[in-house]
VMD Tcl script that builds the backbone (N, CA, C; Angstrom):
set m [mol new atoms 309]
animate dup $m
set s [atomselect $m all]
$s set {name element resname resid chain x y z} {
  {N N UNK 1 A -38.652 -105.581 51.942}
  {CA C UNK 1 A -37.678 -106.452 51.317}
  {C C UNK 1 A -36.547 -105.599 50.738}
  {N N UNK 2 A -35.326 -106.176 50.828}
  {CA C UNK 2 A -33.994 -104.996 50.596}
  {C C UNK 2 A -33.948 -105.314 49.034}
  {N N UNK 3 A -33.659 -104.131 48.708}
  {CA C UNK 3 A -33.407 -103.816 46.856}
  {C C UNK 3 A -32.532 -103.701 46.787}
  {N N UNK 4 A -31.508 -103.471 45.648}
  {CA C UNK 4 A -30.223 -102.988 45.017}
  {C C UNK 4 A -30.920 -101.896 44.166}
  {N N UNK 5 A -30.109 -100.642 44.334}
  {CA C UNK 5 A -30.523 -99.625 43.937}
  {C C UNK 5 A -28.877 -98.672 42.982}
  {N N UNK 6 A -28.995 -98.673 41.765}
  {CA C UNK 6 A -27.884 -98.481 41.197}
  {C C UNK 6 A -27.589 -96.680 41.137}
  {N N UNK 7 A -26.152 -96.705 41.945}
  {CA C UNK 7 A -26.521 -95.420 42.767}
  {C C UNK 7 A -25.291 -94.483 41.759}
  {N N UNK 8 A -23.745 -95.033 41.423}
  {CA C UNK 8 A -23.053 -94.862 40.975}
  {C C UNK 8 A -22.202 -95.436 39.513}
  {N N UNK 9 A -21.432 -94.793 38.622}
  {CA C UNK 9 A -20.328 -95.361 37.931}
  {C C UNK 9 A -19.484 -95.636 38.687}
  {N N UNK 10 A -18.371 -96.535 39.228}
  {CA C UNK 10 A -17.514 -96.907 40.180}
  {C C UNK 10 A -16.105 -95.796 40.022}
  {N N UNK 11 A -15.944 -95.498 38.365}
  {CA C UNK 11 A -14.826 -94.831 38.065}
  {C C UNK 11 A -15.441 -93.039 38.305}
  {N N UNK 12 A -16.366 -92.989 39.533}
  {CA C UNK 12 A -17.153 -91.376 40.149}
  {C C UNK 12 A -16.266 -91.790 41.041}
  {N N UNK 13 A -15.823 -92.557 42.128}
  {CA C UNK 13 A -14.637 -92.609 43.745}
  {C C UNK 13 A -14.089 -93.505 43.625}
  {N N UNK 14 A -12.511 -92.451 43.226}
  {CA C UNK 14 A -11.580 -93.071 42.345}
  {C C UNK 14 A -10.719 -93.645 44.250}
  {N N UNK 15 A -10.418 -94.298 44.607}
  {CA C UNK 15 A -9.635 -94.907 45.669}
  {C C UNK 15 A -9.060 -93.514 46.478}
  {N N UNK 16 A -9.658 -93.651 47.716}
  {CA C UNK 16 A -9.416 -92.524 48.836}
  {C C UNK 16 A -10.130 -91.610 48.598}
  {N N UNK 17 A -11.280 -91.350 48.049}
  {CA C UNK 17 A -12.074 -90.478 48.015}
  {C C UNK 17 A -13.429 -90.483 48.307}
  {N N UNK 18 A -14.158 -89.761 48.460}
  {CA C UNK 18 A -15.788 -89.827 48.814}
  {C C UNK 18 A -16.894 -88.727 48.388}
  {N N UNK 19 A -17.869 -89.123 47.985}
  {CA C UNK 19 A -19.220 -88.474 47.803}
  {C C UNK 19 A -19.979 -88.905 48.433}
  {N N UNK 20 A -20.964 -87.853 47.833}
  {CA C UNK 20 A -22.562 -87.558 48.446}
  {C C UNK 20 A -23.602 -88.192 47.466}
  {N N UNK 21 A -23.961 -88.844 47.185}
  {CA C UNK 21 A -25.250 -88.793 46.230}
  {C C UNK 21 A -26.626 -89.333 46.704}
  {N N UNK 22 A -27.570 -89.464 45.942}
  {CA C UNK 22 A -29.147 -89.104 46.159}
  {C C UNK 22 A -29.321 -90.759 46.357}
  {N N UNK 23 A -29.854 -91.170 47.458}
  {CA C UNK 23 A -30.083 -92.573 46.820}
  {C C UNK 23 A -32.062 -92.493 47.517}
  {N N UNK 24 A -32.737 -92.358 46.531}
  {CA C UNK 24 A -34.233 -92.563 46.675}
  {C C UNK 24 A -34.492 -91.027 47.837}
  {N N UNK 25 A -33.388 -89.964 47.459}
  {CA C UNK 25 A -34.273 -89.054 47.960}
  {C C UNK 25 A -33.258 -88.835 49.602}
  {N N UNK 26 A -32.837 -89.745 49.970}
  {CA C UNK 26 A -31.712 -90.051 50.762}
  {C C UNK 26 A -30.066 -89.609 50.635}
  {N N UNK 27 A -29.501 -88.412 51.529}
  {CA C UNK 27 A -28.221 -88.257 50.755}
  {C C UNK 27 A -27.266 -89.366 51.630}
  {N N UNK 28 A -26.669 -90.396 51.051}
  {CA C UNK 28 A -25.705 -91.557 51.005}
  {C C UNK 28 A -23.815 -91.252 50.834}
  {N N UNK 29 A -23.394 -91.244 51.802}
  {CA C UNK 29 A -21.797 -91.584 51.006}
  {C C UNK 29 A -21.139 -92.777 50.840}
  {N N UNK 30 A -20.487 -92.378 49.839}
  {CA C UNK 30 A -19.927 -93.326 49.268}
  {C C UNK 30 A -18.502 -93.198 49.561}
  {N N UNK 31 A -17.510 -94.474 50.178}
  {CA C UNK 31 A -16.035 -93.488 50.334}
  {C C UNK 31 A -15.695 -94.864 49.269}
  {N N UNK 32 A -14.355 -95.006 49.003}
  {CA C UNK 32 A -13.358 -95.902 48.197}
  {C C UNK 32 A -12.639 -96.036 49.333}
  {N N UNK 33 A -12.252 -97.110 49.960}
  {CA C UNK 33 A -10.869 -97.334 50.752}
  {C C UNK 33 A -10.339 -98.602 49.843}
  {N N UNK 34 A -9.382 -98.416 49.552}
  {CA C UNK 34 A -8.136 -99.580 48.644}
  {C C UNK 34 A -9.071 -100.067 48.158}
  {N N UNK 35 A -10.008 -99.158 47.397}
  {CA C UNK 35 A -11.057 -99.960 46.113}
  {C C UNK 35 A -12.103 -101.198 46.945}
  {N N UNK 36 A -12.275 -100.715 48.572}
  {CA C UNK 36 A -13.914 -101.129 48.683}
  {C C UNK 36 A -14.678 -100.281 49.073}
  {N N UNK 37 A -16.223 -100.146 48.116}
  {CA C UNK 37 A -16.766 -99.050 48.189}
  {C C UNK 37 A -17.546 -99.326 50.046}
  {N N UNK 38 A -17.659 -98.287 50.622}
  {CA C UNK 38 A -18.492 -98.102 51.992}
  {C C UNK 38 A -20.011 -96.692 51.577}
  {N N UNK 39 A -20.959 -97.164 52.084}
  {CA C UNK 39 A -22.248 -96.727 52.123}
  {C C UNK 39 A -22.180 -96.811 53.100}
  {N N UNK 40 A -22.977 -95.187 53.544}
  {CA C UNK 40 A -23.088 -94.322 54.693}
  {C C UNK 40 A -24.356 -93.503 54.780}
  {N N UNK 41 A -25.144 -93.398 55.463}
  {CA C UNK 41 A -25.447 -92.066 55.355}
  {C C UNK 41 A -25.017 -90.610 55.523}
  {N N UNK 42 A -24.733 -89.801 54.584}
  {CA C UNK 42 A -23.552 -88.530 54.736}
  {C C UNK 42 A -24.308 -87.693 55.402}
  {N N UNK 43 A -25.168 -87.251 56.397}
  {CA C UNK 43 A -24.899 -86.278 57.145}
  {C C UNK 43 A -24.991 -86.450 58.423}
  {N N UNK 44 A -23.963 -85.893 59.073}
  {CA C UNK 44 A -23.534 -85.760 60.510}
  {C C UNK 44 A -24.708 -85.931 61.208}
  {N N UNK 45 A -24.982 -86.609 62.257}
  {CA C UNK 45 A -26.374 -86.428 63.350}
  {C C UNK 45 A -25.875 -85.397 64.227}
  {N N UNK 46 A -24.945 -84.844 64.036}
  {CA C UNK 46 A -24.511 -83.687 65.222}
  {C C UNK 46 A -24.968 -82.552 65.056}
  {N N UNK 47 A -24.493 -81.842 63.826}
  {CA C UNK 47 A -24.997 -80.400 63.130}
  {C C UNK 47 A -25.156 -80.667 61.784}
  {N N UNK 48 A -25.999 -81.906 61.649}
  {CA C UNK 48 A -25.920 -81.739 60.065}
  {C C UNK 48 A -24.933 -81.588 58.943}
  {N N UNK 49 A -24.128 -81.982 59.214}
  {CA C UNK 49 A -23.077 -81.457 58.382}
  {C C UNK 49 A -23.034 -82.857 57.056}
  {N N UNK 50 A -22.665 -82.356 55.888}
  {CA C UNK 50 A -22.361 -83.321 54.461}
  {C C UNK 50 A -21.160 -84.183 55.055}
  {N N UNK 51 A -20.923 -85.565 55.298}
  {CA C UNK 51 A -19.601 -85.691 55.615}
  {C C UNK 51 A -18.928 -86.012 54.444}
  {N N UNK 52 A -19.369 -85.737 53.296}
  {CA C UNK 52 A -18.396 -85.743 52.156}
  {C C UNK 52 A -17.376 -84.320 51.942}
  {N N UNK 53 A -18.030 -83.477 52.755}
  {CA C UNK 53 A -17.077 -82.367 52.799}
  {C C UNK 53 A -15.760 -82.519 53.744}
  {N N UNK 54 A -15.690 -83.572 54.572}
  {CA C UNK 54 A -14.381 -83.619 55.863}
  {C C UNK 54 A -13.278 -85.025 55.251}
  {N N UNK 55 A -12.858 -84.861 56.072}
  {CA C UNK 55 A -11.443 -86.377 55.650}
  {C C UNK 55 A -11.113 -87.458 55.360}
  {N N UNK 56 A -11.364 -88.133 54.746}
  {CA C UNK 56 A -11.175 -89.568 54.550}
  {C C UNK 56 A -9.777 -90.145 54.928}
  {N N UNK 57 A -9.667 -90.831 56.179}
  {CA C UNK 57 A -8.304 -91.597 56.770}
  {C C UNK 57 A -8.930 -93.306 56.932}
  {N N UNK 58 A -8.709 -93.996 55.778}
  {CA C UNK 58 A -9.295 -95.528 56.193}
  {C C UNK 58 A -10.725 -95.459 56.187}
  {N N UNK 59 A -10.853 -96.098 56.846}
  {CA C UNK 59 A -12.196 -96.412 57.063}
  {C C UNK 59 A -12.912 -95.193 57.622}
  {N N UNK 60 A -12.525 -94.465 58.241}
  {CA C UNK 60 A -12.586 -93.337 59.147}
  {C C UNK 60 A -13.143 -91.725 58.738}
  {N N UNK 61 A -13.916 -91.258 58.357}
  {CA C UNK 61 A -14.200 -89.803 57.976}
  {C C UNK 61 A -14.450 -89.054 59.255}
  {N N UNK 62 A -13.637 -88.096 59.180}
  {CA C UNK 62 A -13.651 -87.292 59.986}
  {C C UNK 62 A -14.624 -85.498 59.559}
  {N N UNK 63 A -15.656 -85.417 60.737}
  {CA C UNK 63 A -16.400 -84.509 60.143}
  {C C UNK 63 A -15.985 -82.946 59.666}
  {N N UNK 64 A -16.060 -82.251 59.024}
  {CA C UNK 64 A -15.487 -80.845 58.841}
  {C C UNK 64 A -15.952 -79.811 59.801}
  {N N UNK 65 A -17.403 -80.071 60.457}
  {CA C UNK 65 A -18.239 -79.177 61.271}
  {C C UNK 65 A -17.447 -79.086 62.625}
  {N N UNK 66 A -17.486 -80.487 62.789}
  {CA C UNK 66 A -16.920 -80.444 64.469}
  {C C UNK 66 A -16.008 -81.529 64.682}
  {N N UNK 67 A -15.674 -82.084 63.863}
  {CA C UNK 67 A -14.648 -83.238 64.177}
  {C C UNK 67 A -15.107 -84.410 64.436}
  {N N UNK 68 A -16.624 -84.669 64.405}
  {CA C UNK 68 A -16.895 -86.320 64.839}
  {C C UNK 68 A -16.245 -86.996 63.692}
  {N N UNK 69 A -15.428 -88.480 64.271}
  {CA C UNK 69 A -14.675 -89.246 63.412}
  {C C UNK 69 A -15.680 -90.626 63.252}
  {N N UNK 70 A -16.350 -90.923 62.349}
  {CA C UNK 70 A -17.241 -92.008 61.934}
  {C C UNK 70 A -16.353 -92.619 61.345}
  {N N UNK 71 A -17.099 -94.055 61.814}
  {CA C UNK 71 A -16.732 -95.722 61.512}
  {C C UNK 71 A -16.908 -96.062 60.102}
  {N N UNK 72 A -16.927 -96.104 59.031}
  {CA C UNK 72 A -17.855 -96.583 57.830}
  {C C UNK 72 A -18.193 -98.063 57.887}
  {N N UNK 73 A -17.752 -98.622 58.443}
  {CA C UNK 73 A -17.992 -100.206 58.754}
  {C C UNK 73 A -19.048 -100.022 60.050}
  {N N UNK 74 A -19.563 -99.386 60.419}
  {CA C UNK 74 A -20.252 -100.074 61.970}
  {C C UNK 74 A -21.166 -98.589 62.064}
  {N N UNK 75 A -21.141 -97.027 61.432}
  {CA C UNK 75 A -21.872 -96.070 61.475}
  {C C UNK 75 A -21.231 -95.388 62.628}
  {N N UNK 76 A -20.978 -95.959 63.964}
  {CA C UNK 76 A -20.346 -95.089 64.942}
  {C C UNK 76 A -19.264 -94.128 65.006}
  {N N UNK 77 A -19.888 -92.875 65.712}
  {CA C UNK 77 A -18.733 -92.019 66.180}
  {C C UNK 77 A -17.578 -92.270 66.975}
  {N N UNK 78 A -16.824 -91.357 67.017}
  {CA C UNK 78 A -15.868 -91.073 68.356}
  {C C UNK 78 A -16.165 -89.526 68.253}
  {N N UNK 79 A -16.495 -88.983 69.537}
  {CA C UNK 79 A -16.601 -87.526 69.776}
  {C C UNK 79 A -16.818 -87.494 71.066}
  {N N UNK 80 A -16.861 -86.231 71.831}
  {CA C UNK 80 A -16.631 -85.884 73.183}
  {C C UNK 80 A -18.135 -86.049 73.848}
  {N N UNK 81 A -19.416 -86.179 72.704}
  {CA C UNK 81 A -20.826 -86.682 72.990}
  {C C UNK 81 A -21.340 -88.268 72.769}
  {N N UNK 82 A -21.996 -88.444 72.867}
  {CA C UNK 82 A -22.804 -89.565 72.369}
  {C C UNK 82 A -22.992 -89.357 71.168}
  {N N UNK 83 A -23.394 -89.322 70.119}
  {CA C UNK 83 A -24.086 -89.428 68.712}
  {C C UNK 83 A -24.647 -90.553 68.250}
  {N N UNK 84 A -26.035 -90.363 67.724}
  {CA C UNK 84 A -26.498 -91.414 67.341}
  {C C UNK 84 A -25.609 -92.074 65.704}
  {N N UNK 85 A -25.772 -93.228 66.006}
  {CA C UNK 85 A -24.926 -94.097 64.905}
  {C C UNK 85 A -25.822 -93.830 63.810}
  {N N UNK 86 A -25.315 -93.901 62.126}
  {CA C UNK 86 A -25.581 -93.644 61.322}
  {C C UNK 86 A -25.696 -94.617 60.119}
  {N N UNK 87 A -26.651 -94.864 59.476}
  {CA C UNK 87 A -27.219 -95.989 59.206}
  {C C UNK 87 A -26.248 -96.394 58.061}
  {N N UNK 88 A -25.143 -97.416 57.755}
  {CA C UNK 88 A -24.822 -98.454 56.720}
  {C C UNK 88 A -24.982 -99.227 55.587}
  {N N UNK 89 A -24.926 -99.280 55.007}
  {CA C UNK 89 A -25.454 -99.770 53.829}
  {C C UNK 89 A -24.470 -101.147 52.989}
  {N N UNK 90 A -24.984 -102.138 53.188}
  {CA C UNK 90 A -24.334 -103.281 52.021}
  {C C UNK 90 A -24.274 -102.707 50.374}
  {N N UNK 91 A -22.898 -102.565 50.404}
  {CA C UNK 91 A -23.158 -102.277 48.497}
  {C C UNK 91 A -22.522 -103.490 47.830}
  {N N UNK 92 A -22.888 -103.346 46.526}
  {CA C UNK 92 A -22.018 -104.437 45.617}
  {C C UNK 92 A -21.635 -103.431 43.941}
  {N N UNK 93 A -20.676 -104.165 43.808}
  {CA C UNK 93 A -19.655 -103.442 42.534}
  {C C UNK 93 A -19.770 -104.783 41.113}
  {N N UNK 94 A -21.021 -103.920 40.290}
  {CA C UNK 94 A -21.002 -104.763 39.358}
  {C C UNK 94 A -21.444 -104.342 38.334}
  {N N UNK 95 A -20.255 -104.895 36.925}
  {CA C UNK 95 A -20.641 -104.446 35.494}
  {C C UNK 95 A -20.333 -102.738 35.511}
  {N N UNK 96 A -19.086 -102.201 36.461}
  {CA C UNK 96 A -18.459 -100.666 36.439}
  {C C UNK 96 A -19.885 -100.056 37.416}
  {N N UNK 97 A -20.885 -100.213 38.002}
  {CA C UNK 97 A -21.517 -99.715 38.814}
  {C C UNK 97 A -21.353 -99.911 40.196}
  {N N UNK 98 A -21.912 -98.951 40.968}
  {CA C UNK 98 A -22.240 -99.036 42.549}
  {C C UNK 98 A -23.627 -99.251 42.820}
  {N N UNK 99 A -24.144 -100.311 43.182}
  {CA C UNK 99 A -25.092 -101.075 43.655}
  {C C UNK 99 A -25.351 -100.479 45.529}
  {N N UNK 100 A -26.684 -99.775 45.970}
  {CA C UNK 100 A -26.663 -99.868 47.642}
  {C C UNK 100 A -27.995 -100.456 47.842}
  {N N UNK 101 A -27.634 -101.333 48.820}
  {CA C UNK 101 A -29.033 -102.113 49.239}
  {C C UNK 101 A -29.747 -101.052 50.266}
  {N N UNK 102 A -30.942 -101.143 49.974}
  {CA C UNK 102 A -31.870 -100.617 51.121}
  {C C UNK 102 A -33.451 -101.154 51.122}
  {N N UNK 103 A -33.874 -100.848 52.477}
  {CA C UNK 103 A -35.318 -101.400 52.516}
  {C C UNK 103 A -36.260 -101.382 51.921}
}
mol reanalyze $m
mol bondsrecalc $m
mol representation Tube
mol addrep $m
């Protein structure tokens, strides 16, 4: 059954920015696009990489390792391989927190 799991202060990704944090042991990103938060799982399925360390354009993070450009809405890459898609997360923004649902 999916939980809400209170992961962040909202004023931690201030608009256009992104982290990494722990959610149950799980490292999760979090980006801000025009103040809606996106849940991710942050590391690359390619080489492992943190994708809180690479670019935030929109919806779009682009990896620092090798350039895979992930979806934050849908988990999918664009890269010159296949990559497996990367798991999503429903969040909610309530009472100055970041709320991520998981199983």
């Amino acid at each position: 059954m999916p939980r809400l799991i209170k992961v962040a202060v909202v004023d931690e990704i201030a608009d256009g920015t992104m982290r990494t944090f722990d959610v149950e042991g799980r490292p999760v990103l979090l980006a801000n696009v025009e103040g809606k938060i996106y849940a991710m799982d942050a590391m690359c399925s390619h080489e492992e990489w943190d994708l809180s360390e690479g670019e935030l354009q929109g919806a779009k993070v682009t990896c620092a390792g090798h350039g895979a450009v992930w979806d934050l809405t849908t988990g999918t890459a664009e890269f010159d391989e296949p990559l497996p898609a990367l798991k999503t997360y429903r969040t909610l923004v309530k009472d100055g927190f970041v709320y991520v649902e998981v199983d």
